[in-house]
N, C-alpha and C positions, 0 to 999 in steps of 0.2 A: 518554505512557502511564506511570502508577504502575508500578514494581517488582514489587508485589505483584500486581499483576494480570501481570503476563508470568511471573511462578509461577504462577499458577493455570492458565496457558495451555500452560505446559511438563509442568507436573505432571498436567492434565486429559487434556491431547493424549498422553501415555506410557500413560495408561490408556485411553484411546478405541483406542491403535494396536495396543494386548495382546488388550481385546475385539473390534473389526474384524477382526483378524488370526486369532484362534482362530473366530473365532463371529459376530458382526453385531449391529448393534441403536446402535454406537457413536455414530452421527449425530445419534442424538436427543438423547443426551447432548451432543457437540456442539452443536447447535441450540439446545435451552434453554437451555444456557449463553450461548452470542453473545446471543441474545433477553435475556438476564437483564441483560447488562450494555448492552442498547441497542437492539441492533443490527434495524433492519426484517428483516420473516422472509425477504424474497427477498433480501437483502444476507447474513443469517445462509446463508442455503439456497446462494450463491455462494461465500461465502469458505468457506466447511466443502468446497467442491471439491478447497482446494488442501489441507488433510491427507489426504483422501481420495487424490489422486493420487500425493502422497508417501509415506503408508505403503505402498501397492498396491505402487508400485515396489521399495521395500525388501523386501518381504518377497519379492517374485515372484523376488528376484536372487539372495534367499538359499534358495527354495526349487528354484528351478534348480541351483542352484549342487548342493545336498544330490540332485536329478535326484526329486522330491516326485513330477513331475509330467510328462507328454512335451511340449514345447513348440510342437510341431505341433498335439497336440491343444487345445491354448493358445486357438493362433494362430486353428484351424477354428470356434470355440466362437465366437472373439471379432469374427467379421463381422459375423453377425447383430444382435448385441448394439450394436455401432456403427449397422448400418442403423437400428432400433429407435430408438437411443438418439439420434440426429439429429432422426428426424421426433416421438420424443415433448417434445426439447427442442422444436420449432415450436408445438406446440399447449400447453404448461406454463404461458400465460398466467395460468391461475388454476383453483386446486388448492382443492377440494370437501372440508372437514375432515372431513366425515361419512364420505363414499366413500374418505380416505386410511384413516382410523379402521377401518372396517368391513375394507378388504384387508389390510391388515398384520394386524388380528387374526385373520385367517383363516389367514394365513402363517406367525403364532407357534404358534395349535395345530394345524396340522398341522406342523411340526416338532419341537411337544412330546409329540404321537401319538407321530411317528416315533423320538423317543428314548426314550421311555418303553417300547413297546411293541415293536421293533420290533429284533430285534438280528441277524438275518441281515445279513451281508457277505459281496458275490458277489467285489468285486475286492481284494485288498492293495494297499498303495501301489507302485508301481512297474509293476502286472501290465498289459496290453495291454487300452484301454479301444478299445471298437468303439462310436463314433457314427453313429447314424440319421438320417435325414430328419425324423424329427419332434424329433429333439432340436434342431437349427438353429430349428424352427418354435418350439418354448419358450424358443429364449433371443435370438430375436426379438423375442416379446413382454415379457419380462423386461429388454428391451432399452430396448422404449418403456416399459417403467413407471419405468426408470432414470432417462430422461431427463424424464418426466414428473413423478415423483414426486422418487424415487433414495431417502428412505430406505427402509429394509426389502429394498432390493435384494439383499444378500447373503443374506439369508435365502432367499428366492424363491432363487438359485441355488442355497443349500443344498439345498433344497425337493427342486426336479429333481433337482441329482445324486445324491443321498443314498436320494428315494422311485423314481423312474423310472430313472435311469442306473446305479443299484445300485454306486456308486460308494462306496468306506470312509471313512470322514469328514478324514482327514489329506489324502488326495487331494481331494477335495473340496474341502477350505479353499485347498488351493492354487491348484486352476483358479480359484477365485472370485474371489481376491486380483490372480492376471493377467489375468483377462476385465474387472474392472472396473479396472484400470491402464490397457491400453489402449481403454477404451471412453470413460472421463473426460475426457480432453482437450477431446473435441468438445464434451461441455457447458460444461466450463471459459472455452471461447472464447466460449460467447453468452453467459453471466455479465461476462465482460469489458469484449464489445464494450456491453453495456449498464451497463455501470459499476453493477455490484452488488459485489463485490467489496473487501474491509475486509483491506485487504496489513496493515496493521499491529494486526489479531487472528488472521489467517489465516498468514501465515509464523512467529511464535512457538508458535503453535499445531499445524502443519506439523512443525516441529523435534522437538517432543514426540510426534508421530505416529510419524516415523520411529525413534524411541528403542524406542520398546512396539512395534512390527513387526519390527525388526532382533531383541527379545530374544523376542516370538510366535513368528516363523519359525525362528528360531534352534534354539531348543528345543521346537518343537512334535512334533518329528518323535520325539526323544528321553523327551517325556513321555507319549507313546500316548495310544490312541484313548479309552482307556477317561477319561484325565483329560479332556482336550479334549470329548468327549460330556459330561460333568460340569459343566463349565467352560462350553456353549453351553447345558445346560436352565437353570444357574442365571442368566445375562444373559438368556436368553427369557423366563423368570420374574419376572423384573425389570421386563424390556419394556412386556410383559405385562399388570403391577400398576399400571403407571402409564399404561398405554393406559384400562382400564376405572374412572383413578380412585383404585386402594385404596393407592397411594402419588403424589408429586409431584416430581419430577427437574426441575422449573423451580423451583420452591421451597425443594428443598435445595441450588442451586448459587447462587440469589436470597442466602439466608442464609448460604453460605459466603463471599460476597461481600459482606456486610455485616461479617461478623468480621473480614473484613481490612481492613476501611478503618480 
């Protein structure tokens, strides 16, 4: 592998772990980039697991660490989400671009409702969050779309916690980061055991993950809600522009990758 290409893969991946880690959407970027330089979409859709599970980690160790979040409620959040994300990894055999198209864009504008519109906060970070029975039933199903789909999945958690769990967005970002930490693995494993899986775009790639999650979590806590709200409408917007079309994020990483050869 070119030099230049493991820059682009440390430098892409530090941005992908800053976005994922405040906000979500970072996958696609991901994605179209493996795609750009090759990669089949189910080999791109496995190895993009392994920054996915490495940023999660980083930041989940540093948002504990800061106490972001209660790790009970972590842990409680994150059964379902495994149950889910097991049996939607069985049935992942092949993914409908219409139906992926249509639910993610339904998940960007209702959480660009939500930000735009929408500025009551019931809890502060730290305050005693109380889960229901139907919050497990949401992130169940958030659980199979993970493993079915996976990208846009953090948004879908933003979704929940933010519109139903009245949850404030710094907490928020955190359960998401540990719910989909420990939910990844189990997909990780069937990427593996079916040899999808690209170690040598996925671990350079990985390393740059961990770098923009360790400086997200880091300092998320310290740059408030109000940048971080900021910071997720403008990456939703982005999303967004290139879900329906009016920009291309496989096209500008195509042509970033031609300048450097």
């Amino acid at each position: 592998m070119d030099w230049h290409i493991v820059v682009i893969l440390l430098v892409s991946g530090t941005l992908v772990g800053i976005i994922n880690t405040l906000a979500g959407g970072g996958s696609i970027i991901t994605m179209t980039m493996f795609m750009a330089f090759g990669l089949p979409i189910n080999v791109a859709n496995g190895t993009n697991r392994i920054a996915v599970l490495l940023q999660n980690l980083t930041a989940s160790i540093t948002f504990l660490r800061k106490k972001t979040f209660d790790l009970k409620h972590g842990l409680l959040l994150s059964v379902p989400v495994i149950a889910g994300n097991i049996a939607g990894s069985f049935v992942a055999s092949y993914i409908n671009e219409w139906v992926f198209k249509i639910c993610f864009g339904v998940i960007l504008l209702v959480i660009m409702v939500y930000l735009l519109l929408d500025t009551r906060i019931k809890l502060k970070a730290g305050d005693r969050l109380e889960i229901k029975p139907i919050h497990y039933l949401w992130f169940l199903l958030i659980g199979f779309y993970g493993g079915y789909i996976y990208i846009g999945i953090g948004y879908l958690i933003l979704a929940i916690a933010l519109w139903i769990m009245r949850i404030d967005i710094v907490t928020a970002n955190a359960i998401k980061g540990f719910v989909i930490f420990v939910a990844t693995p189990f997909s990780l494993i069937v990427f593996m055991l079916n040899g999808q899986i690209d170690y040598l775009f996925g671990l350079p790639h990985g390393v740059g993950n961990i770098i923009g999650s360790f400086l997200a979590s880091h300092y998320a806590v310290n740059w408030g809600k109000g940048f971080i709200k900021a910071f997720t409408l403008i990456i939703v917007l982005i999303c967004f522009a290139d879900l329906v079309g009016l920009i291309s994020l496989h096209d500008i990483f195509y042509s970033m990758m031609k300048v450097c050869e």
